[in-house]
N, C-alpha and C positions, 0 to 999 in steps of 0.2 A: 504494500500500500504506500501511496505516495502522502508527503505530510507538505505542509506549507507553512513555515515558522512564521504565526505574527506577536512582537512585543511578546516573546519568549511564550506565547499561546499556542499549541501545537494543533493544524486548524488542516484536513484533510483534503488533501488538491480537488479532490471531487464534490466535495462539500462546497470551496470558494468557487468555484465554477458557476454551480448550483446557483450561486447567492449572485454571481457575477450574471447570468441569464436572466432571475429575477428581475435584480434594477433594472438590468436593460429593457426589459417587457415595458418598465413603467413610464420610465425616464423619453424625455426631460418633466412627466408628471410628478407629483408629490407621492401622489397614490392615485386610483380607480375615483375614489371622489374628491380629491383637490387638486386643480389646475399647479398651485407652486406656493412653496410655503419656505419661510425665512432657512427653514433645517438645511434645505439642500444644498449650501453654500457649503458646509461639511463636506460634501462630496468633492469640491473645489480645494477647500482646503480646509483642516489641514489632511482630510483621507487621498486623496487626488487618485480617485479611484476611477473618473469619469476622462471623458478621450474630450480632446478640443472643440470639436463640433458639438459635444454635447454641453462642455463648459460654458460655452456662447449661449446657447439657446437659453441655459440655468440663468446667468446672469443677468441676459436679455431681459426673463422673466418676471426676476424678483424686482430690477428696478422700473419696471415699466408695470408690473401688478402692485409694488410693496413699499417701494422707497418713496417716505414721506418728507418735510422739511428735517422734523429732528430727530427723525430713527425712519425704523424698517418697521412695517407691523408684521405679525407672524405669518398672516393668513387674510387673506378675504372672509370673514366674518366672524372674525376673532372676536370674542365679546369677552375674554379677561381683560379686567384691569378696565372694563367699560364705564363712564359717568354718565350716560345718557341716559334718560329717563326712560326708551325703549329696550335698553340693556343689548343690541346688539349692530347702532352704525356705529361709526366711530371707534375704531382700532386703535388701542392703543401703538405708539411709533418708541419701539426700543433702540436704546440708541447705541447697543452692543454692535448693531445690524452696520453701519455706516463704517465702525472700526474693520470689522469683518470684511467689506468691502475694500476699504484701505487696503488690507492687506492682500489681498487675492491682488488689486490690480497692481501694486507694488512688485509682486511676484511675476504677474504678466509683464511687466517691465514698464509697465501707463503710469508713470511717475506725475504724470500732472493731474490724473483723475485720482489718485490716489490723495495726494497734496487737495486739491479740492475737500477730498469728504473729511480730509485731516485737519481742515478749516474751517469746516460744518460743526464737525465734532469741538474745537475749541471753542465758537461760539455759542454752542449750549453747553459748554457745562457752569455749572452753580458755584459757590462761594465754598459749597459742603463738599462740591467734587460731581464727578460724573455721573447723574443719577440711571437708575433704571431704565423710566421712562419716560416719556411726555405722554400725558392725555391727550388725541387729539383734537389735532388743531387748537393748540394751546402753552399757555407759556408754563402751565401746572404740572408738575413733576409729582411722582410717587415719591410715599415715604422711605422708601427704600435707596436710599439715599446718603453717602456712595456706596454705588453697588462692584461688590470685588469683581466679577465679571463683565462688567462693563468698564471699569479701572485698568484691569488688567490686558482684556483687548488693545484698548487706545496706548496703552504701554508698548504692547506687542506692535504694535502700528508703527509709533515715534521710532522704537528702535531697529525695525524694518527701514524704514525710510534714511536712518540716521547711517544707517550700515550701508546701503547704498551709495549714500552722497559721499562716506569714505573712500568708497572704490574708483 
């Protein structure tokens, strides 16, 4: 039997096949009933499990379904994190989602779209540090506030971009 070592996980070549045919079945969907949802940037980075043409259509996707002024929302009809009196327009905009983006196009080598959203993201963050999220379309942020995964992306970003301009 053939093995396929991941992160010292010992994962059976026919098993990652298996998994490797599934996504492909779905992709570039989220799943069977969501067109494209913030997760699949994963698949971009840091798994980069997806081939280049699929990469496009993902990115395509998410910013032209998901990318708001001061985050990404998760999903088209995400109603966590909702204030609206119908509990489900208005998507919350995480602003993990714009770091996320830095970095993927940093990587693609789009140093200026990269820099762009690295200047989105320094414009919203708070006095308390880079919150969760915005409510949208609005300047109200969660209590969650700073949030280490949303700190820690924008970190990952800075010293993305920083490591470049070294080179």
């Amino acid at each position: 039997m053939s093995i396929a070592q991941v992160a010292s996980i010992e994962v059976p070549v026919w098993l990652v096949k298996k998994g490797q045919k599934a996504l492909n079945s779905l992709l570039p969907r989220e799943s069977e009933k969501k067109y494209v949802d913030l997760a699949l940037l994963s698949l971009v980075w840091p798994y980069n499990v997806v081939d280049a043409t699929q990469r496009e259509i993902i990115l395509e996707n998410v910013e032209y379904h998901l990318l708001r002024d001061k985050g990404v929302i998760r999903y088209k009809g995400d109603h966590y994190y909702n204030k609206n009196p119908d509990g489900y327009s208005e998507e919350a905009e995480w602003t993990f989602g714009l770091s996320w983006l830095a970095i993927i196009y940093q990587k693609l080598g789009q140093e200026d779209k990269a820099l762009g959203l690295i200047k989105e993201l320094i414009s919203i963050d708070t006095p308390d540090g880079m919150p969760e999220l915005y409510f949208s379309n609005s300047a109200e942020y969660n209590e969650n506030t700073p949030l280490g995964w949303s700190e820690s992306l924008f970190i990952v970003a800075l010293y993305q971009m920083e490591r470049k301009a070294e080179t």
